[in-house]
C-alpha positions, 0 to 999 in steps of 0.5 A: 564780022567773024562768025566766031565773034559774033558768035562770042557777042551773042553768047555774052549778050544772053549772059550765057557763060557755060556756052561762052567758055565752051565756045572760047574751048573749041576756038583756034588761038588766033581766034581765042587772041579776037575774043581776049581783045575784044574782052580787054577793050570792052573792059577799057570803055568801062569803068564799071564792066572792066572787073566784069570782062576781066572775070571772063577773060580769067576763066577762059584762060584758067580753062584752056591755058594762056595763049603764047601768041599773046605774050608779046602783045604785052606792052602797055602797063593797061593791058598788065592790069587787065590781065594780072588775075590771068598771069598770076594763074599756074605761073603764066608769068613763067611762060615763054613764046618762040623767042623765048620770052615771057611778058616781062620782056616785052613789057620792058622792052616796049613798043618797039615801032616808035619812040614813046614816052610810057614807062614801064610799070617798074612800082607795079611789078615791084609791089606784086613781088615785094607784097603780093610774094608772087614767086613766079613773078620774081623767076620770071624776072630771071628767065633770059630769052633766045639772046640770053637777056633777062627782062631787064637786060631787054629795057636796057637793051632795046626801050627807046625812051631815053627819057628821064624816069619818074622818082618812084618808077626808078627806085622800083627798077633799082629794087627788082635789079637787086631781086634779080641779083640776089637770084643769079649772077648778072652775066657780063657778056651782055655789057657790050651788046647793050652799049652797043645798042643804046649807043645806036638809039642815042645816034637815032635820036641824037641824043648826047652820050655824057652822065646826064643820060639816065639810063647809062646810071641804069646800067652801071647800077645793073654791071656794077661799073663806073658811069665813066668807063660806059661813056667811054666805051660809048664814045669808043662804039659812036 
C-alpha cells in the first residue's frame, strides 16, 4: 500500500480529523482522487459509516476544492449520492474538467465501456432543482462541453442503453428538458450529430430504428419535431 494511504488509514484509525484534513491538504490530486475513493467505497460497505465518510469526504473538499480529475468518475447515481453534500458546495456543479464537462455530462452519458441497463438519476436530479432550488444545479444543466452539447444533449447523444425508461425516471427527463428550455435556446446544429450517433448505436446493438424506440420520443420532445421526420432521417443516415 501507498505511504499516503496508509498514512489516511492510520490517521482515520486514531480518529484524528485536524491531521487528516491537513494530510488530505499536502496530498497530490491523484493522491487526493486514492483517498475519496477509498472514503466512498468504505461508505458503500456500510450502511451505518456511510453518512460518517461522507462527513469526511465533505470537509476535505470543502478545505482544498473538488478535484477536476474526479468529474468524469461520476457515472453511477451511488457515487451522486455520495458526493451531493460535496457538489452543492461553491457551485461544484458548475465546474468543468478539460473536455469542458461537469458531472451532469458524464452521469448522463454513462458508462461508455458497455451497455448497461442503469439509468441516469433523472427524479434525483429533478427533485434537487425543483425542491432543494439549487441554482448551480439548474446552470449546470445548461453548461455545454468541448462538443457544444449540454448534459442532456450527451444522454441523447452517446447513453447506450436504449432500453425503455422507468415511468418516474421519464417524466423527470421531460421535466429537466423544460428547465432547460426555459433557460436557453436549444441549439439545432446538434440535431444531426445526435441522429447520427444513436443511429450508430442502433446499428451496434441492432436495434430497430421505428416509433417504439423510446428515445427517438426523447429527442423529438427535446428538438421540437416530429417523431416521423427522426425516423426518416435515421433511415436516411443507416
Amino acid at each position: 500500500m501507498k505511504q499516503h494511504m496508509q498514512t489516511m488509514i492510520d490517521l482515520l484509525t486514531s480518529n484524528d480529523f485536524d491531521a487528516l484534513l491537513q494530510h488530505f491538504s499536502i496530498s497530490s490530486e491523484p493522491e487526493n482522487i486514492a483517498q475519496l475513493a477509498f472514503l466512498y467505497l468504505q461508505g458503500q460497505k456500510s450502511i451505518i459509516k456511510f453518512g460518517f465518510y461522507q462527513q469526511i469526504a465533505t470537509k476535505w473538499i470543502d478545505k482544498k476544492g473538488l478535484p477536476l480529475a474526479l468529474i468524469s468518475e461520476f457515472k453511477s447515481s451511488d457515487l451522486l449520492n455520495f458526493f451531493t453534500p460535496v457538489l452543492q458546495l461553491e457551485g461544484n456543479f458548475n465546474k468543468t474538467n478539460d473536455r469542458q464537462r461537469n458531472v451532469l455530462h458524464y452521469l448522463l452519458a454513462g458508462d461508455q465501456s458497455r451497455v448497461t441497463n442503469v439509468e441516469p438519476p433523472f427524479n434525483y436530479l429533478r427533485s434537487m432543482m425543483l425542491f432543494e432550488r439549487n441554482e448551480s444545479l439548474c446552470n449546470a444543466l445548461c453548461q455545454r462541453d468541448s462538443q457544444n452539447f449540454t448534459p442532456v444533449e450527451v444522454y441523447l447523444y452517446s447513453n447506450k442503453n436504449l432500453s425503455i425508461l422507468a415511468t418516474h425516471e421519464l417524466s423527470a427527463l421531460f421535466a429537466l428538458i423544460e428547465i432547460e428550455s426555459k433557460q436557453q435556446v436549444i441549439d439545432e446544429a446538434n440535431y444531426q450529430l445526435i441522429t447520427q450517433n444513436v443511429a450508430k448505436i442502433c446499428r451496434s446493438q441492432v436495434q430497430l430504428v421505428n416509433i417504439e424506440l423510446q428515445r427517438l420520443l426523447l429527442i423529438a420532445t427535446y428538438y421540437k419535431k416530429p417523431i416521423q421526420e427522426i425516423i426518416n432521417d435515421m433511415n436516411i443516415i443507416s
